[in-house]
C-alpha positions as CSV (number, residue, x, y, z in Angstrom):
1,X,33.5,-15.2,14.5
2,X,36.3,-12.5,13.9
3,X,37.9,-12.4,11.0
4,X,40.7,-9.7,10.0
5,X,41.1,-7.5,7.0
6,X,43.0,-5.1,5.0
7,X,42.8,-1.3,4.4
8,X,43.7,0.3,0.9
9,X,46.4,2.1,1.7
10,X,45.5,5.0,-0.8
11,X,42.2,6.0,0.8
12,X,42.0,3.5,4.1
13,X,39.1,1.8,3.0
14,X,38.1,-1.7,4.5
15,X,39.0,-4.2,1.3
16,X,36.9,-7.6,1.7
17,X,37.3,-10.6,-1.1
18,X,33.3,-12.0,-1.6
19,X,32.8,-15.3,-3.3
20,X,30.0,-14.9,-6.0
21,X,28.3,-18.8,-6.2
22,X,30.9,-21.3,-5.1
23,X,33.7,-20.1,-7.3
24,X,34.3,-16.0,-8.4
25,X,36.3,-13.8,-6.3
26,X,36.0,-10.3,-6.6
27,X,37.9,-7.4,-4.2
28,X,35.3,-5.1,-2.8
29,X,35.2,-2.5,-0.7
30,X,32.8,-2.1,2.8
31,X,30.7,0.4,2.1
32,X,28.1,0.8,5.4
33,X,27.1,4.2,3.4
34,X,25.6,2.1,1.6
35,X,22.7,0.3,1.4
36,X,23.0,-1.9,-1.6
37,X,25.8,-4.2,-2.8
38,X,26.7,-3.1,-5.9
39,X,29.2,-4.6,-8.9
40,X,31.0,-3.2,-11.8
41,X,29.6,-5.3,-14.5
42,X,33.2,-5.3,-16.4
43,X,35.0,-7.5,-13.8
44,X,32.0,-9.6,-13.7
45,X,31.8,-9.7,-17.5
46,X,35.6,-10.6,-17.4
47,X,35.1,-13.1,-15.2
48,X,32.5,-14.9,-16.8
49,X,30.2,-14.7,-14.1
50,X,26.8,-16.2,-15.4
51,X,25.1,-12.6,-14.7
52,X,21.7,-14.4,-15.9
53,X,18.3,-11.9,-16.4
54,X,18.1,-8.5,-15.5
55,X,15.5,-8.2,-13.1
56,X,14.8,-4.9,-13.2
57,X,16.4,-1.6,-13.9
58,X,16.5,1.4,-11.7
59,X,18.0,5.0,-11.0
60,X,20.1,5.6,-8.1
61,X,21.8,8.1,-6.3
62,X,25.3,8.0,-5.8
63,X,28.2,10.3,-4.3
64,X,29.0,10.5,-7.9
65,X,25.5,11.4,-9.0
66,X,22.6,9.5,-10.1
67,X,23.0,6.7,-12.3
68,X,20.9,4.2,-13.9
69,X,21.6,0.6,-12.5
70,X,20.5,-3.4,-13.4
71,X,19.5,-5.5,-10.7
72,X,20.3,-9.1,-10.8
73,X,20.0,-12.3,-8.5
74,X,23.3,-14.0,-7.2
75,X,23.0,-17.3,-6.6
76,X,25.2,-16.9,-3.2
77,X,27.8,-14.4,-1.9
78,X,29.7,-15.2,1.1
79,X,32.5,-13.3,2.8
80,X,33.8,-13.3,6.6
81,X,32.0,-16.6,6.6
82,X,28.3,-15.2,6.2
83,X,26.4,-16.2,3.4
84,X,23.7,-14.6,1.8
85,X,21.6,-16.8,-1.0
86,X,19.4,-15.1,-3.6
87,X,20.6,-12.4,-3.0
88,X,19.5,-9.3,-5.7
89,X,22.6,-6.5,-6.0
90,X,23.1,-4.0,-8.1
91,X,25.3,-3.8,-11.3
92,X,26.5,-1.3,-13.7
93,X,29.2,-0.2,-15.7
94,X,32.3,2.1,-13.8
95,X,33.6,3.2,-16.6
96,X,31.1,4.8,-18.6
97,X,30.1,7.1,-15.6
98,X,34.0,7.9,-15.4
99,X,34.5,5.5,-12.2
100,X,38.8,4.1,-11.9
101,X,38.1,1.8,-9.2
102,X,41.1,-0.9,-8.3
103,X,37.9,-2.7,-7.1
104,X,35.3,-4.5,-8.1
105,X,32.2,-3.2,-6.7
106,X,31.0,-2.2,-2.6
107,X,29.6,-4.6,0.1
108,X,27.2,-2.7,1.3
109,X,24.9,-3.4,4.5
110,X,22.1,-5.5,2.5
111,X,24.4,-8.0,2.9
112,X,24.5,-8.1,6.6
113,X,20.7,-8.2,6.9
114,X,20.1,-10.4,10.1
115,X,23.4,-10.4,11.3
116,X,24.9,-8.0,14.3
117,X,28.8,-7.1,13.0
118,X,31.3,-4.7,14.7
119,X,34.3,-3.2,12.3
120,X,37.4,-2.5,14.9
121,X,39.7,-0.4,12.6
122,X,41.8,-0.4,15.2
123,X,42.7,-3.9,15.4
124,X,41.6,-4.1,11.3
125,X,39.2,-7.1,12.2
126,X,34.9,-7.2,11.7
127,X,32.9,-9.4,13.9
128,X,29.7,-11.1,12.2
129,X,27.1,-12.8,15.3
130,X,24.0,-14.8,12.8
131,X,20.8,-13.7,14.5
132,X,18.6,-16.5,14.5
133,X,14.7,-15.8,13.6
């Protein structure tokens, strides 16, 4: 399926609206730099989101430098009609490391794991094709 989407138009970056379980939206940003998905805990907090147990905690480096980071298990994301269940991301706080984001986190490519998707920034659509296993 193709689906379109939307560029900030501060710094042109590809803006995509996840579903967290069956009912929390949160604006992200496509990040295929990255190899984690990874949330600012405040929106999530402000949300309400049932975050549940930190799995673990870990140390990560960032553009911004490293950065100490929670893991946790979603119970389902979906956006651009993929859906990824049990899915572990990572979570920390923007603003203590100094982060202004008008976003809530980045998609990053663990959660196109077995899929094949094309971005066309030209036409501002992505293309997700499920590989079967």
């Amino acid at each position: 399926m193709i689906y379109k989407f939307e560029k900030d138009p501060v710094n042109g970056l590809i803006l995509v609206y996840i579903v967290l379980g069956d009912m929390y939206e949160f604006k992200m940003m496509l990040d295929t730099g990255a190899s984690s998905t990874t949330f600012d805990s405040n929106p999530l907090y402000m949300a309400d989101y049932p975050i549940g147990k930190i799995i673990e905690t870990d140390t990560v480096e960032t553009a911004s430098g490293f950065m100490q980071v929670d893991i946790i298990q979603t119970k389902a994301i979906s956006a651009f009609g993929h859906t990824v269940r049990d899915m572990k991301v990572q979570m920390y706080d923007f603003l203590k490391y100094g982060i202004m984001a008008d976003y809530d986190g980045l998609l990053g490519l663990d959660f196109f794991e077995g899929t094949k998707f094309f971005v066309d920034m030209i036409n501002q659509n992505i293309e997700i094709i499920e590989v079967k296993k």
